[in-house]
OpenMM code with the backbone's topology and positions (N, CA, C; nanometers):
from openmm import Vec3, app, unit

residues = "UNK UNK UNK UNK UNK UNK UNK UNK UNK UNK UNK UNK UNK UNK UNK UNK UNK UNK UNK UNK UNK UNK UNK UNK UNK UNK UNK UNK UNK UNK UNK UNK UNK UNK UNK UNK UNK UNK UNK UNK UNK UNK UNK UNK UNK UNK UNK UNK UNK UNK UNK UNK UNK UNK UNK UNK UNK UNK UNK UNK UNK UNK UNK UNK UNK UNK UNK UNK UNK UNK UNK UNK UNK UNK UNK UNK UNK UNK UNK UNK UNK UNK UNK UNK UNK UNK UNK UNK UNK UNK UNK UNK UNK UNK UNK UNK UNK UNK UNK UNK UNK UNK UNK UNK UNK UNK UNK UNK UNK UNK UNK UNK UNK UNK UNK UNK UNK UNK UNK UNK UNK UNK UNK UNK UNK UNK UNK UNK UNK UNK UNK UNK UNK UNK UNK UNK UNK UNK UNK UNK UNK UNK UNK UNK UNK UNK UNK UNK UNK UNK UNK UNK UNK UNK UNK UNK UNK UNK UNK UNK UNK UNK UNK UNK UNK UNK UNK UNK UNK UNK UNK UNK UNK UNK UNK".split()
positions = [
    Vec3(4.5347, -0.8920, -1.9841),
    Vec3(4.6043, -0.8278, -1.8735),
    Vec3(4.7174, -0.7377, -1.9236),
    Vec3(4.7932, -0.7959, -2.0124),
    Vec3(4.9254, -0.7203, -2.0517),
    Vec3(4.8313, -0.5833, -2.1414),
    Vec3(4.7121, -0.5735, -2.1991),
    Vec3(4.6476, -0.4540, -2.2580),
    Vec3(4.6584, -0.3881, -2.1669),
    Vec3(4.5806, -0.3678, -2.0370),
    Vec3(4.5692, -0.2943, -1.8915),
    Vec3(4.6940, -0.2225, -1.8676),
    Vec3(4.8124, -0.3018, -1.8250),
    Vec3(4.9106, -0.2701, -1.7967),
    Vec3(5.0066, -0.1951, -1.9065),
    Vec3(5.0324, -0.2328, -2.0621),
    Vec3(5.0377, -0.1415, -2.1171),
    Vec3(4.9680, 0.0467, -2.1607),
    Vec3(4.8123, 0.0138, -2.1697),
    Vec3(4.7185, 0.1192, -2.1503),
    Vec3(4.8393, 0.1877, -2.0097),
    Vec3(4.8152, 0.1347, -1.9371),
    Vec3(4.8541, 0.2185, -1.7461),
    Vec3(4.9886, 0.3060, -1.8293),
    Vec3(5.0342, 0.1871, -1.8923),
    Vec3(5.2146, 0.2621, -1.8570),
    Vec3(5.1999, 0.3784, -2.0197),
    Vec3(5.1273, 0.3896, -2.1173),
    Vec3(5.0923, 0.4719, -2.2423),
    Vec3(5.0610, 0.6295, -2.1396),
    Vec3(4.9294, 0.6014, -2.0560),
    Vec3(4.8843, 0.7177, -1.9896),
    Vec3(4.9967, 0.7648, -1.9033),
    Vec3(5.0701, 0.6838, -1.8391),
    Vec3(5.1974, 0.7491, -1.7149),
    Vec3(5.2927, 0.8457, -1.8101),
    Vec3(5.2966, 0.7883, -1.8874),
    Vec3(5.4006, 0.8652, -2.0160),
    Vec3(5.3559, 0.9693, -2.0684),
    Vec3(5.2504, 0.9696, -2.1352),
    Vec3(5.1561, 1.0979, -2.1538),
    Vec3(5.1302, 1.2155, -2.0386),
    Vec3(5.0884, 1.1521, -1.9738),
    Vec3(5.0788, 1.2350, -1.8336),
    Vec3(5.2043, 1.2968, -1.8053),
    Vec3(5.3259, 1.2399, -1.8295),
    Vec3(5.4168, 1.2837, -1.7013),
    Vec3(5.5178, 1.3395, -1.8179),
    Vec3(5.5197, 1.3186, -1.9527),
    Vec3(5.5830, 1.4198, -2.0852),
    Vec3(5.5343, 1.5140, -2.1265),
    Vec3(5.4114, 1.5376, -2.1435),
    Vec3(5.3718, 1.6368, -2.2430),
    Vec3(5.3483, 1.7390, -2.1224),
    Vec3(5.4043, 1.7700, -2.0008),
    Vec3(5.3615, 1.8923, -1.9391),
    Vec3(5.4914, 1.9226, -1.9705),
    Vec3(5.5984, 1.8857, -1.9552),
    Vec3(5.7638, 1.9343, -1.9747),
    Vec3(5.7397, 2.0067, -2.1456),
    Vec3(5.7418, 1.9050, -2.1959),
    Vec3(5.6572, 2.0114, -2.3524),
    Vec3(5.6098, 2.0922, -2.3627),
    Vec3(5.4947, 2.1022, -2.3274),
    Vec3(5.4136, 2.2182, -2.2878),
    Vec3(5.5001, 2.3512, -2.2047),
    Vec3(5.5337, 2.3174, -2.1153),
    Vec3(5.6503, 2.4293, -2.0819),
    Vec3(5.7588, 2.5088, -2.1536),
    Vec3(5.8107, 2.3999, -2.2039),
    Vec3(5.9155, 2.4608, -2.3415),
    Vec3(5.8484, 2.4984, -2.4435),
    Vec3(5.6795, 2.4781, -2.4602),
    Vec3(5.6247, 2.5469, -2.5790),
    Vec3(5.6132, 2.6772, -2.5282),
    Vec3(5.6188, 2.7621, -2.4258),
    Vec3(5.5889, 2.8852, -2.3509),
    Vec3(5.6776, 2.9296, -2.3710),
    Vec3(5.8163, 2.9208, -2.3971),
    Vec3(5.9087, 2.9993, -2.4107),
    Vec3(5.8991, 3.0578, -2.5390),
    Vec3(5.8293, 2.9936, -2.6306),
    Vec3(5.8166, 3.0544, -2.7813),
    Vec3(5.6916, 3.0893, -2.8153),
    Vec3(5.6012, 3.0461, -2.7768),
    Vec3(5.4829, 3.0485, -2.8358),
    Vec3(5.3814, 3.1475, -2.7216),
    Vec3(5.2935, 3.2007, -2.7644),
    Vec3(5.1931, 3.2839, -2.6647),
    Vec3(5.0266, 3.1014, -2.6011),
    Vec3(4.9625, 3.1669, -2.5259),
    Vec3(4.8403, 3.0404, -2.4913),
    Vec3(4.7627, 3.0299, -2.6514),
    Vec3(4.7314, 3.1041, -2.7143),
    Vec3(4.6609, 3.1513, -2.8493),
    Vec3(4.7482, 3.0417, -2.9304),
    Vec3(4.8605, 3.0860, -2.9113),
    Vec3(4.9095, 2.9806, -3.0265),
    Vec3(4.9758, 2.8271, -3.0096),
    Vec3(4.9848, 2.8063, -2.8609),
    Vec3(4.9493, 2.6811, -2.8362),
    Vec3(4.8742, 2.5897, -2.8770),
    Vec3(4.7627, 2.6626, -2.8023),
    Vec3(4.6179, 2.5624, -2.8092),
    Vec3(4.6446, 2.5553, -2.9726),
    Vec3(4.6423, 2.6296, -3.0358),
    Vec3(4.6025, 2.6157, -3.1835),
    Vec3(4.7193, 2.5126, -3.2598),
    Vec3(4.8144, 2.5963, -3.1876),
    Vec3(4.9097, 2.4149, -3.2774),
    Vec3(4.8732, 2.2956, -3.2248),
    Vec3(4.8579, 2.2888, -3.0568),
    Vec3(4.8191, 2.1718, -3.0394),
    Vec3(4.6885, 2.0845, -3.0959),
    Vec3(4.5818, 2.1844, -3.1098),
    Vec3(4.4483, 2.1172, -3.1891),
    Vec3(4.4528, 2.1015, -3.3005),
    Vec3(4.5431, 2.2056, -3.3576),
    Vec3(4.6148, 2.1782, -3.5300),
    Vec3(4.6220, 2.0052, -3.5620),
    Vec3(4.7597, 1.9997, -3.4356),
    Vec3(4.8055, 1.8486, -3.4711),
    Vec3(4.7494, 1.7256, -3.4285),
    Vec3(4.6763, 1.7463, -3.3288),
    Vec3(4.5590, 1.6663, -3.3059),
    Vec3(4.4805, 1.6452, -3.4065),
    Vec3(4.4316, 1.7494, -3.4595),
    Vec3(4.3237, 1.7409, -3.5755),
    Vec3(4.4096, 1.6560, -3.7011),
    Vec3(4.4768, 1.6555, -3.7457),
    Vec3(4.5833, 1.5846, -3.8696),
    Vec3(4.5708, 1.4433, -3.8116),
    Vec3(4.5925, 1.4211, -3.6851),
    Vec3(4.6311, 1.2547, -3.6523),
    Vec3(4.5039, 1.2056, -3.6126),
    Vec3(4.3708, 1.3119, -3.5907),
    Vec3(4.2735, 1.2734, -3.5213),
    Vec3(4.2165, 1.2334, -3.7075),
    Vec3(4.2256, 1.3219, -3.7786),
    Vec3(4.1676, 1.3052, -3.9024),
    Vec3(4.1947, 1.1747, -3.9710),
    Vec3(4.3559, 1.1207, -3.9702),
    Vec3(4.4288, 0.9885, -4.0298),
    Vec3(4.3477, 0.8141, -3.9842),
    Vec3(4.3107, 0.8801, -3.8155),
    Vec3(4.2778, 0.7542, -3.7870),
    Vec3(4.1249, 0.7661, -3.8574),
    Vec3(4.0090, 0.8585, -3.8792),
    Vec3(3.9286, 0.8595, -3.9044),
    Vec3(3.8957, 0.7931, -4.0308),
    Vec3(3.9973, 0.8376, -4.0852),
    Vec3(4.0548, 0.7113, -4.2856),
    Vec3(4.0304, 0.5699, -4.1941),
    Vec3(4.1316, 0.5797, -4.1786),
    Vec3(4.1511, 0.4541, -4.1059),
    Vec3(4.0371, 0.3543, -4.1090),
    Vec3(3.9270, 0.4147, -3.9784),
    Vec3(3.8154, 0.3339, -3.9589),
    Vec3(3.7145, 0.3379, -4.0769),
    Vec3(3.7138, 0.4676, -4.1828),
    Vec3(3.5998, 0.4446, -4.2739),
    Vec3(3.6878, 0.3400, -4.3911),
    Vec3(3.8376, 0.3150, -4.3849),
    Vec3(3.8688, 0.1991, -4.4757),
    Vec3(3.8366, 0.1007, -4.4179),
    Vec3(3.8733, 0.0385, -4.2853),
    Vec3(3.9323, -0.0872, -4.2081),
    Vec3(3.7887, -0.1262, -4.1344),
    Vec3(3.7356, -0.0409, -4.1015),
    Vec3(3.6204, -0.0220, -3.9722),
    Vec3(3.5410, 0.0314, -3.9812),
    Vec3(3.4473, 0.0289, -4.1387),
    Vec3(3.3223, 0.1325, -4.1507),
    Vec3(3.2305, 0.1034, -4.0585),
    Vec3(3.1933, -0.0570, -3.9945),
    Vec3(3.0947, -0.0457, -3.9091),
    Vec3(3.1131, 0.0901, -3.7979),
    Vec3(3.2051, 0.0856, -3.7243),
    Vec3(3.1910, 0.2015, -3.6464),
    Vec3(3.2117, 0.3536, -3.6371),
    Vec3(3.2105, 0.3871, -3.7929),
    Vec3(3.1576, 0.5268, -3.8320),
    Vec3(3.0323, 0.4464, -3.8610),
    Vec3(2.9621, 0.4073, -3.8924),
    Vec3(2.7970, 0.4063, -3.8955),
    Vec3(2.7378, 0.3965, -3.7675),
    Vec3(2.7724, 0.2990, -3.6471),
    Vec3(2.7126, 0.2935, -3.5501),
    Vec3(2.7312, 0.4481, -3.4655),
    Vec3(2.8604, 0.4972, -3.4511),
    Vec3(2.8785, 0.6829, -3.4343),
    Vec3(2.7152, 0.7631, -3.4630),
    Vec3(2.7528, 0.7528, -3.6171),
    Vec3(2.6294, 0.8120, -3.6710),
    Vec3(2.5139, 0.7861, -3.6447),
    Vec3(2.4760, 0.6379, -3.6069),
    Vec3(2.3270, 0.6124, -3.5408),
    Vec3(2.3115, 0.6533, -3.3940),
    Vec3(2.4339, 0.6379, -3.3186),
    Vec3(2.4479, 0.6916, -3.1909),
    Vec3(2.4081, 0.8264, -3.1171),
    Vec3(2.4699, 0.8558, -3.2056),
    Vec3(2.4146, 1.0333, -3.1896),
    Vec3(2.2806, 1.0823, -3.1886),
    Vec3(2.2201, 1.0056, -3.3001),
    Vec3(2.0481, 1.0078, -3.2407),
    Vec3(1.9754, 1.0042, -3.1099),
    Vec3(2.1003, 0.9451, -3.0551),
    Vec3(2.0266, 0.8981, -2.8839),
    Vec3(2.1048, 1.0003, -2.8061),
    Vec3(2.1927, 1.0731, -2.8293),
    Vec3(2.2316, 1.1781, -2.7268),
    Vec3(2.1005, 1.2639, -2.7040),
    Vec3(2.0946, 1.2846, -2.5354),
    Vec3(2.0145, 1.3828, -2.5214),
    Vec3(2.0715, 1.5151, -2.5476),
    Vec3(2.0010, 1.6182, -2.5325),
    Vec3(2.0116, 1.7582, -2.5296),
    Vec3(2.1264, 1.8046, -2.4099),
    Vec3(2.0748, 1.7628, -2.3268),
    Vec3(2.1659, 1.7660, -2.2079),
    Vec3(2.3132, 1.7202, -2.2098),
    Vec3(2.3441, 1.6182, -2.2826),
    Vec3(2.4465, 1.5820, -2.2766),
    Vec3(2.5406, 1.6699, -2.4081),
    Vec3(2.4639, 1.7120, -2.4425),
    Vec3(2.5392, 1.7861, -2.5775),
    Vec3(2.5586, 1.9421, -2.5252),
    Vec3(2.4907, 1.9555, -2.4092),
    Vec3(2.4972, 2.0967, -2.3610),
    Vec3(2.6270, 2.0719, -2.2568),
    Vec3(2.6101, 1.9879, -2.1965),
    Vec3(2.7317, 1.9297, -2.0879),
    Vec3(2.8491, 1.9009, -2.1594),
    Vec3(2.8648, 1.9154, -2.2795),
    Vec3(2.9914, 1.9004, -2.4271),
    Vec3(3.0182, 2.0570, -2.4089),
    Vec3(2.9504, 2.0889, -2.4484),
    Vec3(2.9859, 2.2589, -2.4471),
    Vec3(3.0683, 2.3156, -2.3871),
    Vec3(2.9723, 2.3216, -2.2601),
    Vec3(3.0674, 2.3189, -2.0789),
    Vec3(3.1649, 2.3326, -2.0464),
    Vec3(3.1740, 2.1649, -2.0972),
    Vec3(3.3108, 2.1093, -2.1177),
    Vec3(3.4063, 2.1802, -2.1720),
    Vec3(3.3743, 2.2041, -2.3090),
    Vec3(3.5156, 2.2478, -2.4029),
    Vec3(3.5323, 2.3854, -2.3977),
    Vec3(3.4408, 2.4370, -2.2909),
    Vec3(3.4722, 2.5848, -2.2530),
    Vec3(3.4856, 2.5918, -2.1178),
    Vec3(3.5126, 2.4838, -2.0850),
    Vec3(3.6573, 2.4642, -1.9378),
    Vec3(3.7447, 2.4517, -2.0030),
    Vec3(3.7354, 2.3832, -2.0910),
    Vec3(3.8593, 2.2956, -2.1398),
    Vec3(3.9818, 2.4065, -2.1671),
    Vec3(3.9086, 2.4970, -2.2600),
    Vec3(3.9663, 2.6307, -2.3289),
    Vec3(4.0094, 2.7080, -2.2292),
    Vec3(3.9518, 2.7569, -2.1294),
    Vec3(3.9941, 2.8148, -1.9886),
    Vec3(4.1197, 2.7450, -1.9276),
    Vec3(4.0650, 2.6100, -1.8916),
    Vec3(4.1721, 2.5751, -1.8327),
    Vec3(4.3447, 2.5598, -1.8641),
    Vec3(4.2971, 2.5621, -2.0408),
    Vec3(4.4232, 2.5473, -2.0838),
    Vec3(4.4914, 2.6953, -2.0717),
    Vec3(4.3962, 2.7819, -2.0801),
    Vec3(4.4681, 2.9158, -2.0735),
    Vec3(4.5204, 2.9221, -1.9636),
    Vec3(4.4446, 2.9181, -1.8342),
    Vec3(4.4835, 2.9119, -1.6760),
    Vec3(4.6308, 2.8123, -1.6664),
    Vec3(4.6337, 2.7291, -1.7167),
    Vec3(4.7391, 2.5936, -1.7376),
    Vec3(4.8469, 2.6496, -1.7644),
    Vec3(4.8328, 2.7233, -1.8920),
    Vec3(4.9845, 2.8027, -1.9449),
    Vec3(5.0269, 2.9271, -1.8766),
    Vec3(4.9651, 3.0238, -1.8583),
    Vec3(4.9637, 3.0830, -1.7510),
    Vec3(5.0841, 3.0316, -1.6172),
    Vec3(4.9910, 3.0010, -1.5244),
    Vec3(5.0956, 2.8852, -1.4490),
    Vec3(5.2215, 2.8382, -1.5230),
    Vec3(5.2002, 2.7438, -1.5929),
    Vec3(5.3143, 2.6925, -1.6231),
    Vec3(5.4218, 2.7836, -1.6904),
    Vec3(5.4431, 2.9306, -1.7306),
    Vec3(5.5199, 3.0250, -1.7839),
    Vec3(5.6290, 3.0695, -1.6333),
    Vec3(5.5352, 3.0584, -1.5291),
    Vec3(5.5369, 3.0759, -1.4020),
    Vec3(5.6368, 2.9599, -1.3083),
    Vec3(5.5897, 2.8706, -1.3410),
    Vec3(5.6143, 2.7764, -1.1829),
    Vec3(5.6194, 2.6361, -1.2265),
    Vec3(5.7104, 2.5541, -1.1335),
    Vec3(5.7940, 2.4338, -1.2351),
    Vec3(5.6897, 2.3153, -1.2455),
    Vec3(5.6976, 2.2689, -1.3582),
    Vec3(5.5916, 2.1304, -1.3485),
    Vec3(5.5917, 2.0118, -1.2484),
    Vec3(5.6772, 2.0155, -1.1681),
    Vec3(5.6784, 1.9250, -1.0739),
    Vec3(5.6236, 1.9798, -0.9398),
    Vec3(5.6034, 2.1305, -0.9381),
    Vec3(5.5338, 2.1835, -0.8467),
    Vec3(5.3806, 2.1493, -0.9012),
    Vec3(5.3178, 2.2431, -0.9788),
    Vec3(5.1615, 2.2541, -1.0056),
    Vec3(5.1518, 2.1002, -1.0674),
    Vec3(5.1647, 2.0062, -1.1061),
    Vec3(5.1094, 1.8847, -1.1810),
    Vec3(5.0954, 1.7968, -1.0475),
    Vec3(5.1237, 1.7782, -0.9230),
    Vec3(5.0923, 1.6869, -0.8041),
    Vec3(4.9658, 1.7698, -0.7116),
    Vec3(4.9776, 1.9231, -0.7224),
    Vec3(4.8424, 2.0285, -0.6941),
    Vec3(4.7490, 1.9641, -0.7835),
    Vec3(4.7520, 2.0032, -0.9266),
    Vec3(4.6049, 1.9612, -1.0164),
    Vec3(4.5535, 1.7983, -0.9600),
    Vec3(4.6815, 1.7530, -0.9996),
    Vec3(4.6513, 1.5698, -0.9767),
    Vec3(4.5499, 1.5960, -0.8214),
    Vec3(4.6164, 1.5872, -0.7392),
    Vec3(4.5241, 1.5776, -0.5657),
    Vec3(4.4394, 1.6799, -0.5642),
    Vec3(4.4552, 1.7655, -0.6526),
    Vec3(4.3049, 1.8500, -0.6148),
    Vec3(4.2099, 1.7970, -0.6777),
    Vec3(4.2321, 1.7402, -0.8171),
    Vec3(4.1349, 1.6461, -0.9156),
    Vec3(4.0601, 1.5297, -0.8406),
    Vec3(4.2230, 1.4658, -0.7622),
    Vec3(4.1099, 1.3284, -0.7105),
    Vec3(3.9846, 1.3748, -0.6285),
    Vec3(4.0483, 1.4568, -0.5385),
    Vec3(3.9335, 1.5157, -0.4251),
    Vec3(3.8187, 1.5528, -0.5025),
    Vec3(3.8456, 1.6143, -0.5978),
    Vec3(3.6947, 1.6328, -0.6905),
    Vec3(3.6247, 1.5353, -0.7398),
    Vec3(3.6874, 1.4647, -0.7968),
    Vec3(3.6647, 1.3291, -0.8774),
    Vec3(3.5792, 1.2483, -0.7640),
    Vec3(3.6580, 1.2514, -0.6282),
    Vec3(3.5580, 1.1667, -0.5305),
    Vec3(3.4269, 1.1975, -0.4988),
    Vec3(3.4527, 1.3424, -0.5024),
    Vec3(3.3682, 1.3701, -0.4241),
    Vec3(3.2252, 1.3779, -0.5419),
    Vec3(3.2550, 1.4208, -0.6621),
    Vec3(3.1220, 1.4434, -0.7558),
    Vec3(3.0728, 1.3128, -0.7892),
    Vec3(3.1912, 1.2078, -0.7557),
    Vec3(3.1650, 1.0496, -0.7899),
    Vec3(3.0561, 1.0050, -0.7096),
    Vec3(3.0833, 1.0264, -0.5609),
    Vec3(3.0167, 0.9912, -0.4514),
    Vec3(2.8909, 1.0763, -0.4532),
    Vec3(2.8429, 1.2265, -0.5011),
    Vec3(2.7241, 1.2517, -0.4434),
    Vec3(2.7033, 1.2882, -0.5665),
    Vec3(2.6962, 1.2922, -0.7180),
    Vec3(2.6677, 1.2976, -0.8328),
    Vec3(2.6039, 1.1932, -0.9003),
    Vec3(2.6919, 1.0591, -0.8796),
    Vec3(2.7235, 0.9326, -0.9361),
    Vec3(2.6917, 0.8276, -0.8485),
    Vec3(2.6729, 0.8109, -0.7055),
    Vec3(2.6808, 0.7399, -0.6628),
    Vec3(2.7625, 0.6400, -0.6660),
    Vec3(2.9165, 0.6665, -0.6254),
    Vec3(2.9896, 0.5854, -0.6525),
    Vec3(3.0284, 0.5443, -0.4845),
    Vec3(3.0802, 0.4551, -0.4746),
    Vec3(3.1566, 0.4043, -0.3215),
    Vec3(3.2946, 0.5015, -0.2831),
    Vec3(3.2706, 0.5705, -0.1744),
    Vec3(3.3551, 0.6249, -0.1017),
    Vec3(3.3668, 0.5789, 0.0382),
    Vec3(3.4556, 0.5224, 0.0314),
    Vec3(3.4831, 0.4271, 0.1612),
    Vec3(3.5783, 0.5007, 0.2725),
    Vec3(3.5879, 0.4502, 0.4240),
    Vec3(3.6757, 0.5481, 0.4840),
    Vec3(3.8017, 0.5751, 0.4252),
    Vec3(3.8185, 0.4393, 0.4059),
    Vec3(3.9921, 0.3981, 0.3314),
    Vec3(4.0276, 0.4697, 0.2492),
    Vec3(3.9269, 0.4880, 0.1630),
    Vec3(3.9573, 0.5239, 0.0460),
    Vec3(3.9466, 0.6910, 0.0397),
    Vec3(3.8725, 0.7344, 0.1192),
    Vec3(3.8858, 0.8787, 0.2053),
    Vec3(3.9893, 0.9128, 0.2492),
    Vec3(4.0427, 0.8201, 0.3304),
    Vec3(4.1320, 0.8356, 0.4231),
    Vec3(4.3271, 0.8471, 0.3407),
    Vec3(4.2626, 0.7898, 0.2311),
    Vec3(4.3812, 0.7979, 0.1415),
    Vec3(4.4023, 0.8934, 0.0353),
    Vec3(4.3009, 0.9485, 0.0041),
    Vec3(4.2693, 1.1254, -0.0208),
    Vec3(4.3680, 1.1639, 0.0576),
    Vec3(4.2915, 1.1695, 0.1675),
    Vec3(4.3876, 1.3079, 0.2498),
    Vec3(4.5066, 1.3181, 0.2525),
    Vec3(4.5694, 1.1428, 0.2676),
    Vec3(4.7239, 1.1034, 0.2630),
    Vec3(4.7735, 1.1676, 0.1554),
    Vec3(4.7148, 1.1898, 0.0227),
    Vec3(4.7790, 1.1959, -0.0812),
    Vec3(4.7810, 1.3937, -0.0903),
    Vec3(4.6545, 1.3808, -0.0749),
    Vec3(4.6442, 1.5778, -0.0317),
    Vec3(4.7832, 1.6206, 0.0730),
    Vec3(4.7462, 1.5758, 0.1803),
    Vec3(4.8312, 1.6323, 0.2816),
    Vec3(5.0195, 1.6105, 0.2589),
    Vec3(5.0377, 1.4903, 0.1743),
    Vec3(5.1471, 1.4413, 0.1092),
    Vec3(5.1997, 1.5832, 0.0156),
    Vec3(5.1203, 1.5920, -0.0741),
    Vec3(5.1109, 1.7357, -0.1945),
    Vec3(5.1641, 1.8409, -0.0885),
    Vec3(5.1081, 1.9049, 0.0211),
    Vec3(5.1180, 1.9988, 0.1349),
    Vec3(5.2855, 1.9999, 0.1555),
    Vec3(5.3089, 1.8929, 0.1808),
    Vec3(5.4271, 1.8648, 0.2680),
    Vec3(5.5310, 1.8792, 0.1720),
    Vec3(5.4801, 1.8279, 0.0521),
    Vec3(5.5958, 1.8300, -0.0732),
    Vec3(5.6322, 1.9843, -0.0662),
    Vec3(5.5474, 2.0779, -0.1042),
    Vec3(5.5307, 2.1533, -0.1801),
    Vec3(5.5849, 2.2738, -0.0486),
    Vec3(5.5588, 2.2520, 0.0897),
    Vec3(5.5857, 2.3486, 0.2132),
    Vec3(5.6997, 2.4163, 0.2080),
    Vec3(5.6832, 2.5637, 0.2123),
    Vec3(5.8070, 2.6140, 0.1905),
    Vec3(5.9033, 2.6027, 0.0628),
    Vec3(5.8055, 2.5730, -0.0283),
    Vec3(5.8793, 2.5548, -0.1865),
    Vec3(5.9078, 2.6942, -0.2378),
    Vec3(6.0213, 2.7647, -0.3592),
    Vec3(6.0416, 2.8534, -0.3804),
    Vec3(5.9015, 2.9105, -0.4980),
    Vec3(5.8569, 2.8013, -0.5049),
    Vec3(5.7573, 2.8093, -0.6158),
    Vec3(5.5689, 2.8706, -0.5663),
    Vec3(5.6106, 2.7934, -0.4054),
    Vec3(5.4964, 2.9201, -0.3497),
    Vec3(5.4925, 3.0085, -0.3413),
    Vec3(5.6298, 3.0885, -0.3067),
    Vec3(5.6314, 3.1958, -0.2971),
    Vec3(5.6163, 3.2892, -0.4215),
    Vec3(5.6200, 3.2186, -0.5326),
    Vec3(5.6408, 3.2854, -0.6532),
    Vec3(5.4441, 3.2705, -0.7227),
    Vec3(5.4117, 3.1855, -0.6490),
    Vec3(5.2519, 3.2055, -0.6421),
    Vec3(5.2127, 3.2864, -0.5451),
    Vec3(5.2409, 3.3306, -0.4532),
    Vec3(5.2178, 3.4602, -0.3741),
    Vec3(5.2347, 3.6095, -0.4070),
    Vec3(5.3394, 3.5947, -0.5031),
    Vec3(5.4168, 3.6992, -0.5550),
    Vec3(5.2684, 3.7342, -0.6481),
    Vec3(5.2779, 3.6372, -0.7430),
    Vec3(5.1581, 3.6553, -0.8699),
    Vec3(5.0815, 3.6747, -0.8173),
    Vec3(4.9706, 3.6122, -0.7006),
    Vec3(4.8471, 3.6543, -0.6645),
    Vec3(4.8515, 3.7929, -0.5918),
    Vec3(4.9614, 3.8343, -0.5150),
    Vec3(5.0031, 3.9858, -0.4914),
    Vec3(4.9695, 4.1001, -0.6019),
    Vec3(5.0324, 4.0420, -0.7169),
    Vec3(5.0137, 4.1739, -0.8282),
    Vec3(4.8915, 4.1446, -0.8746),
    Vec3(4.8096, 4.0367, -0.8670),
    Vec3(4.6616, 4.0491, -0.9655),
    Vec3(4.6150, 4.1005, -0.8626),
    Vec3(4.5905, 4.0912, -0.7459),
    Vec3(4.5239, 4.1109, -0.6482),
    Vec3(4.5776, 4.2970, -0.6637),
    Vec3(4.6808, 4.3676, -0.6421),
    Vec3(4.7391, 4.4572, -0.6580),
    Vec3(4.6925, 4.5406, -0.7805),
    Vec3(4.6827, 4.5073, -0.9132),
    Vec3(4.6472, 4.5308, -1.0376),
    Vec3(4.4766, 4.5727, -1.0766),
    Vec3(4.4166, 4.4530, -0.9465),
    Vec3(4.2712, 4.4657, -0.9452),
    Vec3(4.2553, 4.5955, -0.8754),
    Vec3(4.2831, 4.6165, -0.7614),
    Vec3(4.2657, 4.7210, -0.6779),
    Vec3(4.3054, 4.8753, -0.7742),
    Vec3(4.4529, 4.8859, -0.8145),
    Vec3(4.4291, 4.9650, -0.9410),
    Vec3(4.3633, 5.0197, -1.0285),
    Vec3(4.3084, 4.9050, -1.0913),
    Vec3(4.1722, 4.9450, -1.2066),
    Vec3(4.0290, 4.9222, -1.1278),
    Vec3(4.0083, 4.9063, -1.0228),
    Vec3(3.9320, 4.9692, -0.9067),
    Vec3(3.9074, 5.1411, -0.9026),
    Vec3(4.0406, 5.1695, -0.8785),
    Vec3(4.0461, 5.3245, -0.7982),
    Vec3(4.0419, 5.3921, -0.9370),
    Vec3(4.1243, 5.3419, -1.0469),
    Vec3(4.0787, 5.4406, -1.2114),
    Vec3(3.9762, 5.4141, -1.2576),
    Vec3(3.8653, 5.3551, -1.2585),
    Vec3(3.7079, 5.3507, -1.2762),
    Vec3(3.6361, 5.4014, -1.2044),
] * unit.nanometer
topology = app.Topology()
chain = topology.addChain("A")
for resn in residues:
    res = topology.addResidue(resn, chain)
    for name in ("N", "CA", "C"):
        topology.addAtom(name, app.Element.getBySymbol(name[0]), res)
């Protein structure tokens, strides 16, 4: 039990630090060189533990390696996908965040995620979507709404979608 509850409170921390980071990395750094320090240093600590298991834990670099035999095609194409959202999103992410305060956009992603999460759960996955549990979506959506109503930070997302929207029309009329 105390694993669970530690795990919970590791992810709350992660979750709710590294976007403030990420923000103060924008003041210096461009999205290009983000991502790249960040996968930089990932890759160094992702590499250490990898020692790690081929000293401490070779069984599971071998079972890895037999594993992979059984990935389908599909699922290695659905990897792809993935890490070319992933790459997008992080660009889209910084973007925003150069923009508009993390306590605005991080309760948007979060409630727009669950709503996704339910919904691909429920008709993808077949998972249980109950009224309740519907019904507490919306609470949490419509909660986000209310937070966020009349925030200075919408308006400064209005502003931005003004000039792309503005910018598009531009290189419209010069083509």
């Amino acid at each position: 039990m105390i694993y669970f509850i530690l795990s919970f409170i590791i992810i709350f921390i992660d979750w709710s630090v590294q976007f403030f980071i990420r923000k103060e990395m924008t003041k210096y750094l461009n999205n290009t060189q983000i991502l790249t320090l960040l996968h930089f240093s990932y890759q160094i600590i992702f590499f250490l533990f990898i020692l790690y298991l081929l000293i401490v834990k070779n069984n599971q670099v071998m079972d890895f390696s037999n594993n992979l035999e059984n990935v389908s095609f599909i699922l290695y194409f659905s990897i792809a996908i993935m890490v070319i959202f992933m790459i997008w999103s992080s660009y889209s992410f910084f973007n925003l965040l150069k923009q508009l305060d993390v306590n605005y956009i991080i309760p948007i992603f979060r409630g727009g995620s669950t709503v996704l999460v339910a919904f691909i759960g429920y008709y993808l996955y077949n998972e249980k979507l109950t009224y309740r549990r519907f019904g507490a979506i919306l609470l949490i959506v419509f909660g986000i709404y209310i937070m966020n109503y009349n925030n200075s930070n919408f308006k400064k997302l209005e502003e931005m979608n003004n000039k792309l929207y503005n910018n598009q029309i531009k290189n419209k009329i010069i083509l």
